[in-house]
C-alpha positions in Angstrom: 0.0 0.0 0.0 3.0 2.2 0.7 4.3 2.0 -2.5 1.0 2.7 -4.4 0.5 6.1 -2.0 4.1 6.9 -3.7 3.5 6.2 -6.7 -0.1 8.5 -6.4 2.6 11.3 -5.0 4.9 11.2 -7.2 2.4 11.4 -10.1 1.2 14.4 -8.6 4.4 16.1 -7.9 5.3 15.3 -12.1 1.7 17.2 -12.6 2.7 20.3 -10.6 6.4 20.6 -11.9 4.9 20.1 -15.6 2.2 23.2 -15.4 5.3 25.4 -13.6 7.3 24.4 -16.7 4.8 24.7 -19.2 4.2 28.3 -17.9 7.6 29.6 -19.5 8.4 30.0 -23.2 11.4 27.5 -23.2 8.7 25.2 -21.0 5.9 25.5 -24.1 8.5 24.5 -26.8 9.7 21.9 -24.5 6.0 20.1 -24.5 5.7 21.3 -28.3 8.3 19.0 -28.9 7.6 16.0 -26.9 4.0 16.7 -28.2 5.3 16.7 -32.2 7.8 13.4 -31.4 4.5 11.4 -29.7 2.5 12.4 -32.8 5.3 11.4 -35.3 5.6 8.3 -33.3 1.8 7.0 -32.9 1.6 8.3 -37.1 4.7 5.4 -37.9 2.8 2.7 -35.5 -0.1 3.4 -37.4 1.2 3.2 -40.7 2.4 -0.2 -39.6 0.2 -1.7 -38.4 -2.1 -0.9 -41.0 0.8 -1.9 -43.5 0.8 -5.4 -42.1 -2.7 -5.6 -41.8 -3.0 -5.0 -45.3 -0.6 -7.7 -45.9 -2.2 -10.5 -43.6 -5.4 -9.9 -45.7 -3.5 -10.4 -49.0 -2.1 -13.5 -47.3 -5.7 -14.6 -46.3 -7.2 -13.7 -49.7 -4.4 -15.8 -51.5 -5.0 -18.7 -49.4 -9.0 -18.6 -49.8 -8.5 -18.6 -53.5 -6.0 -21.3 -54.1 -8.2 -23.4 -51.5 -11.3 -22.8 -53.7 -9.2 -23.5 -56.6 -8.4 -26.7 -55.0 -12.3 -27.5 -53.7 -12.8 -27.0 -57.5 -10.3 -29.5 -58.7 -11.3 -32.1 -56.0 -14.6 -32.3 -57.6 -16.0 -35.0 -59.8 -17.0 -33.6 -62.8 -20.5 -33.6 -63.5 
């Protein structure tokens, strides 16, 4: 429990020294810039992930066609 009421403290304490810090010019560029690397980072984990999720469904695509082809060819011909 005592390390959770720390944990709640320190928290707090990085709250406080970040709106003090944010209150200067050199403070606002500071956040502008962690702001601008966060978005540059969640836009490359995006573009990732939806890169290989366009892949898997090529991958699935290709593997319901060639098993439809092969449904097809396992058939008696009527």
């Amino acid at each position: 429990m005592g390390k959770l009421f720390w944990l709640i403290v320190g928290v707090g304490l990085g709250f406080v020294g970040a709106h003090f810090v944010n209150q200067t010019p050199e403070g606002r560029r500071f956040f502008d810039r962690v702001s601008q690397g966060a978005r540059e980072i969640s836009d490359a984990v995006s573009a990732g992930y939806h890169g290989v999720e366009a892949e898997a469904k090529d991958v699935l695509d290709n593997v319901e066609h060639t098993l439809a082809e092969a449904d097809a060819d396992a058939r008696p011909n009527e």
